[in-house]
C-alpha positions, 0 to 999 in steps of 0.5 A: 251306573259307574264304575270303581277301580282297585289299584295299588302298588306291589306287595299292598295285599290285593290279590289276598284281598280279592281272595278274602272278599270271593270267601265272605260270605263263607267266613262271615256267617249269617250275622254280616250286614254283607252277602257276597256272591261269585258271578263266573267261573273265574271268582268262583275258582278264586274262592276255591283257591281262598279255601284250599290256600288261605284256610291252609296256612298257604299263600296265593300267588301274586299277580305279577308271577303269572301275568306278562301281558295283557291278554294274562289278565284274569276277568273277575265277577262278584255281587255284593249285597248290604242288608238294608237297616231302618235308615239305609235301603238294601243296596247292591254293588256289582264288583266286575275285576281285571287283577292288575300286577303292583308293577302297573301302577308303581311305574306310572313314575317312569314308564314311557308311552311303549308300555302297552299295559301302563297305557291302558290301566292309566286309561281305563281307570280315568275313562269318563264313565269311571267314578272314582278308586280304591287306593291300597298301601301297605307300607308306612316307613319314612322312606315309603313316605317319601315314593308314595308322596311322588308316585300320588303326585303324579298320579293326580298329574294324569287326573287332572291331564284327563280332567279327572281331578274335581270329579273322580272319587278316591278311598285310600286305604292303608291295608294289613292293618293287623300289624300291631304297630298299626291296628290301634289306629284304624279307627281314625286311619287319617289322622292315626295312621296317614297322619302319623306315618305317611304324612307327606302323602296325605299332604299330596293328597289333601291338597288337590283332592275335594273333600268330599272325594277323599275317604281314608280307610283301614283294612285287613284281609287276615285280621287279628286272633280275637277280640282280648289277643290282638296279635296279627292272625297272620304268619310271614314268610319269604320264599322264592317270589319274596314276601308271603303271608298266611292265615295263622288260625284258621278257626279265628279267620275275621277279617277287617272292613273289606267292604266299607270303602267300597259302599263309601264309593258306592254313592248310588244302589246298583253301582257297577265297581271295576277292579285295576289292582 
């Protein structure tokens, strides 16, 4: 039984993402190959929160609003069941999640050793009994490009620093990918998306990691309003905490591929994921 952790940078989406993924289950409907279940009082307040914001066209807090320590850190639980097929066993994923703030992650380019909770995210996410990650960006500009491709460059430094280089899984995901200069190319996302706007990260990326511990992905907590009308079923806006997104049409609330990195770093039924986002 391993562990997988969810990190990413500010601004990626992964508080939403937590939030859409508590309410799958609601939203999905009886059709969904996926089940997901809160286990604690934590997650089931989290779908809470995902109805009486999301589903109101109101935006959740961000984790880097509240959380200034570690002991701020809130604990969340989810069981996630895949509807076995005629070639593929059911199998069930148990989703254990500390919702990191971007901060975290984006500072391992400069914090020192005194930063308490950069030392422990570092920690706990390549710790021997950790199997890999799921890797969230959001951003595509040149310009994102460029920190994306340093701040991946370092990050494999402290795996290999750990000898976590050759034996650490990692799904990188290009989120919000309702965005309609970007939606068209989820369906090959490395070579679509990375490969066209994050080409030196992918470059980074490709050239310390095995293949087969390397998997791009795309996905999207709001989606798009329908199958003919591909405009992002999401509104922007800007308040006192900086960018938020709301849910456009609630009635067309379907969201793209939230689990399928996750079962690609679920090598084995009964894989126990943590979440350092």
């Amino acid at each position: 039984m391993g562990n997988i952790c969810i990190i990413g940078p500010r601004a990626s989406g992964k508080t939403t993402y937590l939030a859409g993924l508590s309410y799958y289950s609601d939203y999905g409907g009886s059709s969904s190959k996926y089940t997901v279940s809160p286990l604690n009082d934590e997650s089931r307040e989290l779908k809470q929160q995902a109805k009486d914001t999301i589903l109101n066209g109101l935006s959740l807090d961000g984790t880097g609003n509240y959380v200034h320590t570690v002991d701020d850190l809130i604990y969340y639980s989810f069981k996630i069941e895949v509807k076995g097929g005629l070639f593929q066993p059911r199998s069930v994923i148990l989703l254990n999640v500390r919702d990191y703030p971007g901060e975290v992650f984006e500072n391992i380019l400069y914090a020192s050793g005194a930063d308490n909770i950069h030392e422990e995210f570092i920690n706990e996410c390549l710790i021997s009994d950790v199997d890999g990650c799921l890797l969230l960006f959001t951003e595509w500009e040149s310009s994102k490009d460029d920190f994306y491709s340093q701040l991946m460059s370092r990050f494999l430094e402290i795996m290999d620093e750990q000898g976590r280089l050759h034996n650490y899984r990692l799904a990188v995901v290009m989120s919000k990918c309702e965005r309609g200069e970007i939606w068209p190319g989820r369906i090959d996302p490395e070579t679509d998306l990375f490969g066209v706007y994050l080409k030196k990260t992918l470059k980074t990326l490709k050239k310390r990691i095995p293949k087969q511990n390397l998997g791009f992905f795309a996905l999207s907590t709001f989606g798009v309003l329908g199958r003919y009308d591909p405009r992002p079923n999401r509104d922007d806006a800007f308040g006192s905490g900086g960018r938020a997104s709301t849910l456009r049409a609630p009635d067309s609330w379907k969201p793209y591929n939230l689990i399928e990195p996750l079962c690609w770093l679920n090598k084995e039924s009964g894989l126990t994921v943590k979440v350092k986002s």
